[in-house]
Every structure is written in structure tokens, then in C-alpha cells.
C-alpha positions as CSV (number, residue, x, y, z in Angstrom):
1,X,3.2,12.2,-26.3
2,X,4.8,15.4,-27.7
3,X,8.1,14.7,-25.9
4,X,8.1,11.2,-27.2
5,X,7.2,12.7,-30.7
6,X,10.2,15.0,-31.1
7,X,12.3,12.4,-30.3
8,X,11.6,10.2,-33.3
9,X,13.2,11.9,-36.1
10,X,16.8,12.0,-34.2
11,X,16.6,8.1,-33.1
12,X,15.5,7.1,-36.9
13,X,19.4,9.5,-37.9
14,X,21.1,7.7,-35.2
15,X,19.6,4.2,-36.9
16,X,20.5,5.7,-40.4
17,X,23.8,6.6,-39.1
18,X,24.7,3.4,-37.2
19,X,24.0,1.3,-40.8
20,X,25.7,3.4,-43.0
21,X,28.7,3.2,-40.7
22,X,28.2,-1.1,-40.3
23,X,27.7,-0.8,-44.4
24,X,31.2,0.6,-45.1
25,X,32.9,-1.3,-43.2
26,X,31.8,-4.4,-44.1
27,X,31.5,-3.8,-48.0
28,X,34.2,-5.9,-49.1
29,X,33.6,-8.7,-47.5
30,X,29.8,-8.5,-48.4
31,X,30.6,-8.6,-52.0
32,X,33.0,-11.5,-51.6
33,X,30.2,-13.7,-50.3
34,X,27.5,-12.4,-51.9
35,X,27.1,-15.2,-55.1
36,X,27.3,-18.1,-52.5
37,X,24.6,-17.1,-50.5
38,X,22.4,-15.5,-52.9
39,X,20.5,-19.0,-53.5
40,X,20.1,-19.9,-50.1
41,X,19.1,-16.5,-49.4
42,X,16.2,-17.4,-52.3
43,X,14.8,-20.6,-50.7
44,X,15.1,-18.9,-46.9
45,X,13.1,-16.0,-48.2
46,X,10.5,-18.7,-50.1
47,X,10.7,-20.3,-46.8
48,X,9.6,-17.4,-44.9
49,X,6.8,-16.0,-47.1
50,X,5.2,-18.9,-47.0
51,X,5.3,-19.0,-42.9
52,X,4.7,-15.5,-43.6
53,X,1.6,-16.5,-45.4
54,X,0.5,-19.5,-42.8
55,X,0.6,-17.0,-39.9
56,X,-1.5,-14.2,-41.4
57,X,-4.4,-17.1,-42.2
58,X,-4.5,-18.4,-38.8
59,X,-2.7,-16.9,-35.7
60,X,-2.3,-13.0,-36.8
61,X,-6.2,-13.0,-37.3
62,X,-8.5,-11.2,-34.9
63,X,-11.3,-13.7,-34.2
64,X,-13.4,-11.4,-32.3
65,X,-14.3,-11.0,-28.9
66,X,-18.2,-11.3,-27.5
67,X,-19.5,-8.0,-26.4
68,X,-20.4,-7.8,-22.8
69,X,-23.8,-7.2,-21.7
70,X,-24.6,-3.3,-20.5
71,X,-24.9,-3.0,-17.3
72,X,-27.9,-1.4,-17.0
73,X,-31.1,-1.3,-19.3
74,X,-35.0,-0.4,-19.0
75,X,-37.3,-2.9,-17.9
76,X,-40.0,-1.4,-18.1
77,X,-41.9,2.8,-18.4
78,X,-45.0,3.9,-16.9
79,X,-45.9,7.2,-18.3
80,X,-43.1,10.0,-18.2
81,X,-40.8,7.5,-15.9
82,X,-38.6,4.9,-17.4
83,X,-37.9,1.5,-14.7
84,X,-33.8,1.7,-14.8
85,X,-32.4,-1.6,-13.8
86,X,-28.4,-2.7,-13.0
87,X,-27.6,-6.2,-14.0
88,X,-26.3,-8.2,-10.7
89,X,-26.1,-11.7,-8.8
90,X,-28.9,-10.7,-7.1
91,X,-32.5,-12.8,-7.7
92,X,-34.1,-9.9,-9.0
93,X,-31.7,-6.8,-10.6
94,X,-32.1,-3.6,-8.4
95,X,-34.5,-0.7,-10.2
96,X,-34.5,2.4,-10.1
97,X,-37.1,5.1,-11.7
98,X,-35.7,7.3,-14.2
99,X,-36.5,10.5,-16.0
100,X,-34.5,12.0,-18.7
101,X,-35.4,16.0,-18.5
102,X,-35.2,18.2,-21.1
103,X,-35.9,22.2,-21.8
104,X,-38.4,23.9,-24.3
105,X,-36.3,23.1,-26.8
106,X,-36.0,19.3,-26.3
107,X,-32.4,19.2,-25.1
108,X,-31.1,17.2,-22.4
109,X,-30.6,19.5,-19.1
110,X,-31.2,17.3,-15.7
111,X,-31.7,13.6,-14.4
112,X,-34.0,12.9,-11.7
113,X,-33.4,9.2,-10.3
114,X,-35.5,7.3,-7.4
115,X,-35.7,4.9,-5.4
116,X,-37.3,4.0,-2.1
117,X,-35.2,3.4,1.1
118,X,-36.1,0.7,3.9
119,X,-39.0,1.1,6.2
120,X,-37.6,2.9,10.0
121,X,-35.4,5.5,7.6
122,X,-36.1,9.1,8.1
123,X,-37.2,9.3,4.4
124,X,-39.0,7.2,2.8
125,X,-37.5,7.6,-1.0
126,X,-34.3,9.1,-2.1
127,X,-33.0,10.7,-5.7
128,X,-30.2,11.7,-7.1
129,X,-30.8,14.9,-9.2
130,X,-27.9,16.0,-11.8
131,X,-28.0,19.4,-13.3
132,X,-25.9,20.8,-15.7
133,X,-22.3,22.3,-15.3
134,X,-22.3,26.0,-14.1
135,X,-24.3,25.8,-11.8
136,X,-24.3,28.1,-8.8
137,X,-23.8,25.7,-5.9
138,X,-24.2,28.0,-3.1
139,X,-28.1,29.0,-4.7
140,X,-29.7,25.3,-3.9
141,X,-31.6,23.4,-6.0
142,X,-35.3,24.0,-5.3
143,X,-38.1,21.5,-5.9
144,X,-41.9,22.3,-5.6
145,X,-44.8,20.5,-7.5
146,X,-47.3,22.1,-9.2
147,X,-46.4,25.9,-7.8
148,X,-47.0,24.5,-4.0
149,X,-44.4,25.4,-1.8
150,X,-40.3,24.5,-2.1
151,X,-37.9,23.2,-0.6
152,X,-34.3,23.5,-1.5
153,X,-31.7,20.9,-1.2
154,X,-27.7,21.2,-1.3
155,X,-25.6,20.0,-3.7
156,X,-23.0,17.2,-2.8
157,X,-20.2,17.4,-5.6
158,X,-19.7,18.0,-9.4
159,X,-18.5,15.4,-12.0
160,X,-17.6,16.3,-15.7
161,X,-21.5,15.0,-16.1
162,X,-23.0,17.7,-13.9
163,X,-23.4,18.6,-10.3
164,X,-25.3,16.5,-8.0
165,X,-27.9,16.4,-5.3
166,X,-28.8,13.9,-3.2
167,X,-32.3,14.2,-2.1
168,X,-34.4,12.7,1.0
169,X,-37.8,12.5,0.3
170,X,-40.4,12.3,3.4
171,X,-43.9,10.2,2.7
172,X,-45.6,13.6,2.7
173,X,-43.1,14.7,-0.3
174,X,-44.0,11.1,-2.1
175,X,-47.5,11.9,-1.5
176,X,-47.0,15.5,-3.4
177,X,-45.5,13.8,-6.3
178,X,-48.4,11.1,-6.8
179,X,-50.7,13.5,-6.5
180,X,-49.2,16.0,-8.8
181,X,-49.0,17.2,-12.1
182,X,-45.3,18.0,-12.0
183,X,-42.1,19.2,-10.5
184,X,-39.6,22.3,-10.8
185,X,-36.3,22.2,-10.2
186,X,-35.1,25.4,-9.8
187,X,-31.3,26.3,-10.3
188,X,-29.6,29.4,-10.7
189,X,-26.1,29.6,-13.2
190,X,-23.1,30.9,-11.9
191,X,-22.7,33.3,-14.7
192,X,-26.5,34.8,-13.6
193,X,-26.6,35.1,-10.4
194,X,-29.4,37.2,-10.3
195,X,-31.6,34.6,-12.9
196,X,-33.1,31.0,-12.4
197,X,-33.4,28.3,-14.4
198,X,-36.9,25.9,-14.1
199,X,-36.6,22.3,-15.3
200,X,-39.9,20.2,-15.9
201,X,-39.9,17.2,-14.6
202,X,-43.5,15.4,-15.0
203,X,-45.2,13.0,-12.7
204,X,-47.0,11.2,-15.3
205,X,-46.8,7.9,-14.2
206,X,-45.0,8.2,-11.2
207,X,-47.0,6.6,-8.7
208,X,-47.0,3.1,-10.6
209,X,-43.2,3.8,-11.0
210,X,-42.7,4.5,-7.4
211,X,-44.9,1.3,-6.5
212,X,-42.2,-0.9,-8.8
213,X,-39.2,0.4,-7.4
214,X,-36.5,-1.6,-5.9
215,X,-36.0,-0.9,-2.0
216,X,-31.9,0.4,-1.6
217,X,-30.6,-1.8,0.5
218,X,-27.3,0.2,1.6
């Protein structure tokens, strides 16, 4: 865009230039002609306001556009857990359980997502867990529920959103989490090593979230 910018001023001289040079040079002959066509000149120009005028009422105008349905919304929350659903062709849109987490302070700092996975799978559930940017990804992200013990989980990539994890959770960790209080998600940030970072995540509501949640099919 620069490039294109700096260009600009020299191709509006060259115009300049190029009609100056046309202007001179046909001078004379403008001015010999110039009382016999001044009145058709009048009525063309008449002429083409008023098409001027016709085309800004009808086809110039911007009638709109509808606005496309998001493609997800929230069907439904049960306690601390919002029902996150994707519109598709399916019968019934696929649903996910959802929880927005957020420090002291009340600012956004994680997403914890869930949903179950068909029945023969090693785990029973899976969730995607962002975290913030800055992250140290070789410390990984540690979950425990209500101070029992953790487990720690790698992180799969990084986005300009955050960094991800993708989590499989056995029936024993489902069980934790109904029966629980809450959960910490422990991360450490790159630029303190030696510090850790605990996110809340509650579990109010979870188990009649879990028992609404769509079954991934892939």
C-alpha cells in the first residue's frame, strides 16, 4: 500500500502533463468550434444530469443485504456452564458446554469447552482448553478439582487467540468434576518461569451440562 501510495502524486503530473500538452495543441481549433457546439453541449449536459439523476434514485442505491445468521449461539446454561450450539443440517445442532473463565479481577483469561465422545473411546469426554498468549508450553497445563490431585496435559499449538490443549477426560475424571466444587488450571508464563498462574473454573452446574451435551461424532 505504501508503494502504491508514493506512486500517486507522479501519475496525477504525468495526467497534468499529458492535458496541458493535448490543450496547446489543439487551442485554435477549440476556439473555432466552440460557439457551434456550446448549445448542444447545453442539452447533452441537461441530458445527462437528468440520467445522472435517474441512476442515483434507482440503480446506484444500496438496497441492503440480509445478515446471515451466527453460526453458533447458547441454547441453554445450567449454573456456571453455558450449552454452546453450531447451527448445521443436522436434526438436532451439535452442543457443546462452555465456560468463559475469568481472574479476580473479572477479565477474560481461559475457555474450557466439552463435550462427550462415543461409547468404546478411551475417554469418555473431551475439551479444548485455551489459555492466554505467553504461555510457557513446555510447563503443561495442570488440572485438579478441588485441591485433589493433578494431572497435566500438553499443549497442541497456539493461535493469535491463545494456546491450546486438547484434553481426554476418563469417566473417573467426569466423575471428579460432578462431584466437585471446582477446577484449577494451572499455567506457568514464559516471562516467569519460576511462577504459576491458577484459573477458576467452577463446576456449578456441570453435571446437568455434561448430561445435555451432544456426543462428537468424528
Amino acid at each position: 500500500m505504501p508503494k502504491l501510495l508514493s506512486t500517486l502524486p507522479l501519475v496525477v503530473l504525468l495526467s497534468m502533463g499529458t492535458a496541458l500538452t493535448a490543450q496547446d495543441d489543439t487551442a485554435e481549433q477549440t476556439e473555432a468550434t466552440e460557439a457551434e457546439t456550446a448549445p448542444a453541449t447545453e442539452e447533452t449536459s441537461e441530458a445527462a444530469e437528468s440520467g445522472a439523476v435517474e441512476n442515483t434514485e434507482g440503480e446506484a442505491l444500496d438496497m441492503g443485504r440480509e445478515v446471515q445468521d451466527e453460526s453458533t449461539y447458547i441454547k441453554e446454561e445450567h449454573g456456571d456452564w453455558q450449552m454452546k450450539c453450531f447451527r448445521s443440517e443436522a436434526e438436532e445442532d451439535p452442543c457443546q458446554m462452555y465456560q468463559l473463565l475469568r481472574e479476580d479481577a473479572g477479565n477474560p483469561v481461559a475457555e474450557f469447552s466439552l463435550f462427550r465422545l462415543p461409547e468404546g473411546s478411551q475417554a469418555v469426554a473431551g475439551a479444548t482448553i485455551v489459555v492466554p498468549l505467553g504461555t510457557l508450553l513446555s510447563e503443561e497445563l495442570k488440572i485438579s478439582v478441588d485441591g485433589g490431585k493433578a494431572k497435566t496435559y500438553p499443549f497442541r499449538f497456539c493461535s493469535m487467540v491463545g494456546c491450546f490443549a486438547q484434553v481426554g477426560l476418563t469417566q473417573a475424571d467426569v466423575d471428579a468434576f460432578k462431584a466437585g466444587a471446582a477446577a484449577n488450571l494451572q499455567i506457568v508464563p514464559a516471562q516467569a518461569p519460576d511462577q504459576t498462574v491458577d484459573i477458576k473454573a467452577s463446576l456449578s452446574g456441570f453435571t446437568a451440562a455434561y448430561d445435555n451435551v451432544s456426543v462428537a461424532q468424528n
